[in-house]
VOGU-3710 file (C-alpha; in Angstrom, 3 decimals, decimal comma):
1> xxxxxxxxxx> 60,691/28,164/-83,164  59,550/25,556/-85,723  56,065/27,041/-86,230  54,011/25,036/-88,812  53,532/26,546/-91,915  49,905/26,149/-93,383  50,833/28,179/-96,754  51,630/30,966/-98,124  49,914/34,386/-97,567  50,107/37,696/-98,694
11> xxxxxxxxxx> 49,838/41,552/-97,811  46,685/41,587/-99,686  45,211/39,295/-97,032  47,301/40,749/-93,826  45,629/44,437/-94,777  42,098/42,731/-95,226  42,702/40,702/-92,121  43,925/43,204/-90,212  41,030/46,040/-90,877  38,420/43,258/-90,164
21> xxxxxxxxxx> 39,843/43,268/-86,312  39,606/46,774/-86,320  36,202/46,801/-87,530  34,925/44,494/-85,264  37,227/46,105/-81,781  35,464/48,442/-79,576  38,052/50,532/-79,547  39,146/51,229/-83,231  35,598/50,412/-85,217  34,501/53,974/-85,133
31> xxxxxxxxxx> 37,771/55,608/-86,617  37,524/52,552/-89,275  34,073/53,195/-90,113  34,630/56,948/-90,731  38,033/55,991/-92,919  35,551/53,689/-94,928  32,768/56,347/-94,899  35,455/58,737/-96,430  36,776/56,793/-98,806  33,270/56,048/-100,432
41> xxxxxxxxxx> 33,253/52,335/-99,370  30,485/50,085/-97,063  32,008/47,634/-94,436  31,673/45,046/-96,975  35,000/45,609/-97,947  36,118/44,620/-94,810  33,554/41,747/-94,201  33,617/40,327/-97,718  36,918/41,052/-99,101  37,566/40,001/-102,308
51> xxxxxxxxxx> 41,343/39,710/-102,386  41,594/39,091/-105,960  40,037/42,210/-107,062  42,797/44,770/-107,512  40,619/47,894/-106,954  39,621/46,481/-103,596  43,020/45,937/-102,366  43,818/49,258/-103,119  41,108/50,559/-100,940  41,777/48,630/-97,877
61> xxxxxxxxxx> 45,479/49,766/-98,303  44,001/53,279/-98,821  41,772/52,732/-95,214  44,758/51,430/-93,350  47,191/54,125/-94,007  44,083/56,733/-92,861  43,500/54,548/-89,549  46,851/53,027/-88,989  49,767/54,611/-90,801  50,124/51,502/-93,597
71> xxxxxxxxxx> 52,406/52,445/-96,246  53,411/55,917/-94,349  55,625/55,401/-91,928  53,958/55,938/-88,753  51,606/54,883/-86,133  51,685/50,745/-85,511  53,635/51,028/-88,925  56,249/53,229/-87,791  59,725/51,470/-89,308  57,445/48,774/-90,912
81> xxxxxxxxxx> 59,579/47,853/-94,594  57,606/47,426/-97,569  58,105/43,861/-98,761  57,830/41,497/-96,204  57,008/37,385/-96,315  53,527/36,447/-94,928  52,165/32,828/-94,456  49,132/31,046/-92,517  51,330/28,950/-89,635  49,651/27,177/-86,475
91> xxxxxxxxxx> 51,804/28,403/-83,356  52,021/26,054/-80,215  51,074/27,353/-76,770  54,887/27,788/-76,124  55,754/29,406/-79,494  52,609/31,729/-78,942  53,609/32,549/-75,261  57,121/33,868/-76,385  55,198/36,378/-78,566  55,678/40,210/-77,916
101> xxxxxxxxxx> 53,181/43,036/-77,468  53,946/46,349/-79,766  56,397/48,817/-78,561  53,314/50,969/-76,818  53,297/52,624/-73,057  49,685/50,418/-72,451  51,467/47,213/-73,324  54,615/47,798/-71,687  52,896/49,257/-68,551  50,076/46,137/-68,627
111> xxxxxxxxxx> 53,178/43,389/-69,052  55,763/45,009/-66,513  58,005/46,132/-68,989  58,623/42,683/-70,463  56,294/42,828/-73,247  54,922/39,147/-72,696  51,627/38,227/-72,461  52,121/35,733/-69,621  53,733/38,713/-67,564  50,066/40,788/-68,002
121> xxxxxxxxxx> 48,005/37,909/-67,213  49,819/37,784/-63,556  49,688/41,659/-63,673  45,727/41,439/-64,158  45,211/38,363/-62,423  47,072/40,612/-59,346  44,553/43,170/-59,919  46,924/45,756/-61,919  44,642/48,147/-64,313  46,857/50,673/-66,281
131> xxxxxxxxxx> 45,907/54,127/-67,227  42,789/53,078/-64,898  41,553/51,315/-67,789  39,051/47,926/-66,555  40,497/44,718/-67,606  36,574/43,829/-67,809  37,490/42,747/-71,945  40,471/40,521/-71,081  38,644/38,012/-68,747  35,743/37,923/-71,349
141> xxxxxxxxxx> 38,424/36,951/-73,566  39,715/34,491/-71,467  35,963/32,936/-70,947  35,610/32,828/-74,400  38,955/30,966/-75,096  38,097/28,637/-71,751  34,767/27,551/-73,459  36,160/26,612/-76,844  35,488/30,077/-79,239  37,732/30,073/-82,012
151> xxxxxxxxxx> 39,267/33,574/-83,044  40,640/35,024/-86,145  43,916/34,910/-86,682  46,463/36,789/-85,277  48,704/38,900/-86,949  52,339/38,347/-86,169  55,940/39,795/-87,238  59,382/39,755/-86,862  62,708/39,734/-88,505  62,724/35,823/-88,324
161> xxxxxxxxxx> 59,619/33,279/-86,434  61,495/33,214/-83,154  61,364/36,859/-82,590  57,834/37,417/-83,669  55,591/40,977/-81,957  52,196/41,046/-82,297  50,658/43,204/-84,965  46,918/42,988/-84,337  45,253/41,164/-81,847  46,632/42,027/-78,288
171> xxxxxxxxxx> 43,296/41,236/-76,462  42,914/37,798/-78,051  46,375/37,257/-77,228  46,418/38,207/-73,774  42,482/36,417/-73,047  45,049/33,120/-74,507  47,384/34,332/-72,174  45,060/34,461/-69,192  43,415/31,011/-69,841  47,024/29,490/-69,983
181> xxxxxxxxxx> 47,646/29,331/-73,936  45,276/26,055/-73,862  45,583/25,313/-77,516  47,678/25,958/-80,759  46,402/29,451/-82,614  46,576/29,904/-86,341  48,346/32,763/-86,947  49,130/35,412/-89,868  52,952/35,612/-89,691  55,089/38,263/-91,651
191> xxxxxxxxxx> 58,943/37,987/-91,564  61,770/40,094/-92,895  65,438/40,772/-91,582  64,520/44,475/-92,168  61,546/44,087/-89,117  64,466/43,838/-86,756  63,954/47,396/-85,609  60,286/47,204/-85,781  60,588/44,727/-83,203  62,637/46,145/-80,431
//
């Protein structure tokens, strides 16, 4: 994979980009909401993040650990290392089609096992719904990626870019995935040799 590399990044922005998806997902707002109601904080944290103020850093890394396991060792961060190298890179449809779901019965279930994206897009195409769960949100993500919306970034990682998983963003990857990965996607892209185990 010979992704192209738009610059460097940093954790600082993959926590603050990562929370804003969860904010704005129907299925994890809520829980982020109350983590940012407990910690003291208004969604402009999220929606205005200020990467260069330490404070605020240490909040969103505070809010991520509550929703997600960040920094602990569990949840989506189960086996996740500490130090890992994130840059902005532009992924082509084929690079983004060899992209992984998470390790996660939905995703597994959804893509017949094979993780891919391409896989669940037949699956739902075919009519499959897992854990009776509507696949209502992935065709109105592939309607929105058919009529030109652009999406945040996603959030990839891996122990090196040709054996990248996705962090955050499964819907906008599989609504890509439906519509036939029509276009290159800017991506957030972490790499370390110690993600090797993350990835599996």
């Amino acid at each position: 994979m010979t992704m192209r590399i738009l610059g460097d990044s940093s954790e600082e922005e993959m926590v603050a980009c990562f929370l804003l998806g969860e904010l704005t997902s129907a299925r994890f707002g809520a829980g982020t909401r109350r983590a940012l109601a407990g910690a003291g904080r208004s969604e402009h944290l999220l929606t205005e993040a200020d990467l260069t103020d330490p404070a605020a850093n240490r909040a969103r890394r505070s809010v991520l650990a509550a929703t997600r396991g960040y920094g602990e060792n569990r949840d989506v961060f189960e086996d996740f290392p500490g130090r890992v190298r994130w840059v902005r890179a532009v992924l082509t449809p084929g690079e983004l089609a060899r992209v992984r779901y998470i390790e996660y019965s939905y995703w597994n279930e959804l893509s017949g096992g094979s993780r891919l994206p391409g896989d669940a897009a037949d699956r739902i195409r075919a009519g499959v719904r897992v854990f009776d769960v509507p696949n209502d949100r992935f065709l109105a993500a592939e309607r929105a990626v058919r009529q030109g919306e652009r999406f945040r970034p996603l959030i990839l990682a891996g122990p090196k870019p040709e054996a990248l998983v996705c962090l955050e963003g499964h819907l906008r990857l599989t609504g890509y995935a439906l519509a036939g990965f029509p276009v290159e996607v800017e991506c957030l892209v972490g790499t370390d040799p110690a993600l090797d185990r993350w990835a599996q």
